[in-house]
N, C-alpha and C positions, 0 to 999 in steps of 0.2 A: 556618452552612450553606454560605457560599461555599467556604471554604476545604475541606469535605468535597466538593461537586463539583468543586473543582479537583485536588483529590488524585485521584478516581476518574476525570476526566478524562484527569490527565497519563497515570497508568497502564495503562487503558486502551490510551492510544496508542502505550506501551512494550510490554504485553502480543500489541497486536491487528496494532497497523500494522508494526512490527519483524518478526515470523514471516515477514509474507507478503513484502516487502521481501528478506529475506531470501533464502525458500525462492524468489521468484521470480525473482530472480538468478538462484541456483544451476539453474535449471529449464532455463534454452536449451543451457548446456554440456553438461549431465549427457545433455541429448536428441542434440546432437551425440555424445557418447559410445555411447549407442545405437544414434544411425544407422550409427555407424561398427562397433557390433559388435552387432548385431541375436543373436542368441544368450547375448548377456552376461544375464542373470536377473537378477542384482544391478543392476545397473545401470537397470534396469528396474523395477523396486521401487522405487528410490528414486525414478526419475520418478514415478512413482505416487504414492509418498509426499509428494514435494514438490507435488503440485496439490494434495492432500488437504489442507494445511496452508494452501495458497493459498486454496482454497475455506472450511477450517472460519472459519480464522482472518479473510475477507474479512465474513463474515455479524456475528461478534464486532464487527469494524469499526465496524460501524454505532452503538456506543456511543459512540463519540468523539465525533462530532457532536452527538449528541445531549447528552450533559455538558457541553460545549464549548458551546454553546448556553444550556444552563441556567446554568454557570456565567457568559457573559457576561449575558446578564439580569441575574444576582444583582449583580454588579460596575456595570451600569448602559453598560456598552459597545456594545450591540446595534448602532448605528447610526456605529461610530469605521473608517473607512476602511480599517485594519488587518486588522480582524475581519473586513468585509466581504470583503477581499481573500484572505482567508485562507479565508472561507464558499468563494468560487467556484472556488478553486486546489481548495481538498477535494471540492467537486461532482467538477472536472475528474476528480480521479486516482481517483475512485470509477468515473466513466465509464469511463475507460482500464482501470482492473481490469476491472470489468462487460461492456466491450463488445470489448476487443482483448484483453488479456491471459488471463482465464482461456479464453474460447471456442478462441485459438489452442491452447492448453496443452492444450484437451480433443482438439482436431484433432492435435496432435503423436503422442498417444498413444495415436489410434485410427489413425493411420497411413492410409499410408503419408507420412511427414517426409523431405524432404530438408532440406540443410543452412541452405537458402537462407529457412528457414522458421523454424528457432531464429535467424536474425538478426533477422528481420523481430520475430520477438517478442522477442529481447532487445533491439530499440530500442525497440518500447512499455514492456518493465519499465524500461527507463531514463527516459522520461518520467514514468512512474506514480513512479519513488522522487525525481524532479527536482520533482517537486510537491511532493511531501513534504518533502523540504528545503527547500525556499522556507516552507511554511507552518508548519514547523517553529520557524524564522530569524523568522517572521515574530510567532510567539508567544514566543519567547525576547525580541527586542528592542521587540516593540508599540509603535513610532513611536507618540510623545506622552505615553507612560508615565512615571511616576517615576521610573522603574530605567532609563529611556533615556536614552544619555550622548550 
């Protein structure tokens, strides 16, 4: 059983946290591209498109933890300093989606966006994916592990 929630686990966070990683990058320039050409259509769309992937895939999100969870149970890790550090970095970057990242993104593209406002939000998505790699780093190596060299 562990090793199937750790399968649906990793995946999961290949699946869910990658898209929005992703599309939330791509989401302040594509907005500056907009600001700069307010009539581009295309361009515009694809903003759309990219919070739509931030939002579907942010909701999908919430199974990582939750596997992540079950599978440390099964492993017996609940309370390994690793984990727990790795619980609170995930809290974090949930919040920073939740509370800076997508609300900005919905305010971008109900306008009116100046430029000064895809930085402001591509320094949140740079913390939200700066979590992620740490907690990522942090599940790869599990300080105290077998497989830690």
């Amino acid at each position: 059983m562990t090793k199937i929630l750790l399968i649906v686990h990793v995946l999961a966070a290949i699946i869910a946290v990658g898209p929005v990683t992703v599309a939330a990058s791509m989401f302040p320039p594509t907005a500056r591209q907009v600001i700069a050409s307010p009539e581009d259509e295309r361009a515009r769309a694809v903003l759309t498109n990219l919070h739509r992937v931030c939002r579907a895939y942010a909701l999908v999100g919430v199974t990582v933890p939750v596997f992540g969870l079950a599978t440390a149970g099964q492993l017996g890790v609940l309370g390994d300093a690793w984990l727990i550090v790795s619980m609170v970095l995930t809290a974090a970057a949930a919040a920073v989606l939740a509370a800076l990242v997508l609300p900005r993104q919905s305010a971008v593209l109900e306008g009116p966006a100046v430029v000064a406002d895809t930085k402001r939000l591509a320094m949140y998505t740079g913390i939200f994916n700066l979590l992620w790699a740490v907690v990522t780093a942090l599940m790869i190596v599990r300080p105290g592990s077998t497989t830690s060299v």
